[in-house]
C-alpha positions as a Markdown table, in Angstrom:
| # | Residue | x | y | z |
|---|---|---|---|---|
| 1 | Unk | -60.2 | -4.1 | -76.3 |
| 2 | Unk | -59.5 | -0.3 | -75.7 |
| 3 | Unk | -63.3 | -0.2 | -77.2 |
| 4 | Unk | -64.7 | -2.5 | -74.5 |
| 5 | Unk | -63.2 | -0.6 | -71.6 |
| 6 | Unk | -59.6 | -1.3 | -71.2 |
| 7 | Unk | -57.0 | 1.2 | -70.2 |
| 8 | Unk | -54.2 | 1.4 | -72.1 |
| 9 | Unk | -51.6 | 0.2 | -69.6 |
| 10 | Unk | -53.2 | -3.5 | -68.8 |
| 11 | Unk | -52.8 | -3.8 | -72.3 |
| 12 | Unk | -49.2 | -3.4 | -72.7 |
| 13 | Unk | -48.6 | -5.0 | -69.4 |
| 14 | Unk | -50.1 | -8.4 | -71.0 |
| 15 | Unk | -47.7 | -7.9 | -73.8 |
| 16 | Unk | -44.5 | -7.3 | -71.5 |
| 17 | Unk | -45.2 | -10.5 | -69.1 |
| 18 | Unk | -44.8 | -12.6 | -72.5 |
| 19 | Unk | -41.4 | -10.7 | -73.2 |
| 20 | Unk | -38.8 | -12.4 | -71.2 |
| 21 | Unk | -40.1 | -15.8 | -72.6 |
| 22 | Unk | -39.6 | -14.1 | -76.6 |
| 23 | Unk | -36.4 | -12.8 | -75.4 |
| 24 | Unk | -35.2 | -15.9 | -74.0 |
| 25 | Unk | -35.7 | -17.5 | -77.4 |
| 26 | Unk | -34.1 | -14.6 | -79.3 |
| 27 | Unk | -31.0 | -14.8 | -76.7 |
| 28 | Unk | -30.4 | -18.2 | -77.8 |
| 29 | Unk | -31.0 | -17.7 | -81.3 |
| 30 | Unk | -28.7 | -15.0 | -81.5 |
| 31 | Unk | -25.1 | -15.5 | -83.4 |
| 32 | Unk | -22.3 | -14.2 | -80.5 |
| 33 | Unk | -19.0 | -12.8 | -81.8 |
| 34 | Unk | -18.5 | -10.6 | -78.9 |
| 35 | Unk | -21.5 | -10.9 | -77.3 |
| 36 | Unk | -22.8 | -7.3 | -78.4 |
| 37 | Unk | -25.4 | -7.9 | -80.5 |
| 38 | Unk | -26.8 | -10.6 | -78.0 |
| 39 | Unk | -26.7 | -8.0 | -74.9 |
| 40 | Unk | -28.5 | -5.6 | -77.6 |
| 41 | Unk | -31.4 | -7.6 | -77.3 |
| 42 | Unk | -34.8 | -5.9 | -76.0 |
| 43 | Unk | -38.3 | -5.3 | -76.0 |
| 44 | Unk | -41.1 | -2.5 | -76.6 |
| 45 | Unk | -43.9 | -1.0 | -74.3 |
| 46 | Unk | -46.4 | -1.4 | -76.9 |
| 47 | Unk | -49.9 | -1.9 | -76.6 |
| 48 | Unk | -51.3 | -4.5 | -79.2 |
| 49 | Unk | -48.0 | -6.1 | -80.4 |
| 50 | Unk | -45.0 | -7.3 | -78.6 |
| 51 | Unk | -42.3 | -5.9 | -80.5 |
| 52 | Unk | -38.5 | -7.6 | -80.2 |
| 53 | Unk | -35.2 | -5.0 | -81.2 |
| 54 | Unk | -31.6 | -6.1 | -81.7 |
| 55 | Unk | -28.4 | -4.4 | -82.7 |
| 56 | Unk | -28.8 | -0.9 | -83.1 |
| 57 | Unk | -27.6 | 2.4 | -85.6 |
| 58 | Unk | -24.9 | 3.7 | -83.5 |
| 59 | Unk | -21.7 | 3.7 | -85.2 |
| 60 | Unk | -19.2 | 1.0 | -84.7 |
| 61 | Unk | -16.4 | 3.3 | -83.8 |
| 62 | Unk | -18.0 | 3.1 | -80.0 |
| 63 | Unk | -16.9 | 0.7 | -78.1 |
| 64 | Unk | -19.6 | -2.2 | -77.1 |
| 65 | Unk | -21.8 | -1.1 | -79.7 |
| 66 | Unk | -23.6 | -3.6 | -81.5 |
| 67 | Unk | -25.0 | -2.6 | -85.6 |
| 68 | Unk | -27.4 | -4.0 | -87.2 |
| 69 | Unk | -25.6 | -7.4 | -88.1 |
| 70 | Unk | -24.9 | -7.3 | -92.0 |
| 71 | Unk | -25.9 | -10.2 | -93.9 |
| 72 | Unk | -21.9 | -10.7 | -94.7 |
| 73 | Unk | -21.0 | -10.5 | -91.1 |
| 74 | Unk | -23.0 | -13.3 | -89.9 |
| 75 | Unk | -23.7 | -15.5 | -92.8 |
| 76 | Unk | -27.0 | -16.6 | -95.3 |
| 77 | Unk | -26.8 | -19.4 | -92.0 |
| 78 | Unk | -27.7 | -17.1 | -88.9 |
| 79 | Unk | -29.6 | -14.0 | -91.3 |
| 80 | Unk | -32.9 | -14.9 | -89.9 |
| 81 | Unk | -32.2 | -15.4 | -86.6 |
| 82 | Unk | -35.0 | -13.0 | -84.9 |
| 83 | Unk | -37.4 | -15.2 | -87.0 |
| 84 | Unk | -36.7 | -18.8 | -85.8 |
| 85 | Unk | -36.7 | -17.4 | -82.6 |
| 86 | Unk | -40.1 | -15.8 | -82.6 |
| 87 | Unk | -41.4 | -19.4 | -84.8 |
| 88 | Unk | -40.2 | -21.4 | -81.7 |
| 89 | Unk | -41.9 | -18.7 | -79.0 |
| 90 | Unk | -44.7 | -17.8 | -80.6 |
| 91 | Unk | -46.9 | -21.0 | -79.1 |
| 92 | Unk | -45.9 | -20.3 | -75.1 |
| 93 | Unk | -46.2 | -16.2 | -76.3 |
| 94 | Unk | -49.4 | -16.8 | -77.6 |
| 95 | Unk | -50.6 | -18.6 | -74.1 |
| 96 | Unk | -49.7 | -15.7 | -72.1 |
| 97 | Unk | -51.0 | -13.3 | -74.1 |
| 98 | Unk | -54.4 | -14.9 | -74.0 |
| 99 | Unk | -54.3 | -15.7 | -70.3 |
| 100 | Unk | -53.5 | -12.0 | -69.6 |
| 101 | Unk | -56.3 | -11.1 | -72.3 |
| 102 | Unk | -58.8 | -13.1 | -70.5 |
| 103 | Unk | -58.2 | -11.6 | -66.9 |
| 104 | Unk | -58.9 | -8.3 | -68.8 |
| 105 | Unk | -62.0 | -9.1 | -70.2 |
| 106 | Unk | -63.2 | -10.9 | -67.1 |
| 107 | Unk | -61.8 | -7.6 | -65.1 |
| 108 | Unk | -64.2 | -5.8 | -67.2 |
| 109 | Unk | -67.2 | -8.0 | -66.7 |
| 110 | Unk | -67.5 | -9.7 | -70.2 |
């Protein structure tokens, strides 16, 4: 796309308008203890790839901090939690993405 003519920016806005939907399914696939890891949850500016975080590598001594959920602290059950929630988004992500893709391409004349 960058090839054809597209600036950088309309690119990773197509991405981000397909984030809240991803993140809404990662919110309720996420295990809450405390509710840290959950409010952990967040997306990148990225410009061919929408790109979902959660937890994070701070040290659990501060307080609200979410780590990286261990295999041991959530169970074999809830490991693959990010997964099942981009499997269940990734039709309705898809859909946007391509809807914003083709109002570049027609933007650009193609």
């Amino acid at each position: 796309m960058k090839k054809l003519g597209a600036k950088s920016e309309d690119l990773k806005s197509a991405w981000q308008k397909a984030e809240p939907t991803a993140l809404g399914y990662l919110n309720r696939e996420t295990p809450v203890r405390t509710g840290n890891l959950k409010a952990s949850n967040r997306g990148s500016k990225r410009e061919s790839s929408l790109y979902l975080y959660s937890g994070n590598n701070r040290q659990r001594k501060r307080k609200g901090s979410a780590f990286y959920a261990p295999f041991v602290q959530w169970g074999p059950q809830n490991t693959f939690y990010a997964t099942r929630a981009v499997q269940k988004s990734e039709n309705k992500v898809v859909n946007i993405v391509d809807n914003e893709m083709q109002k570049i391409i027609d933007r650009l004349g193609f």
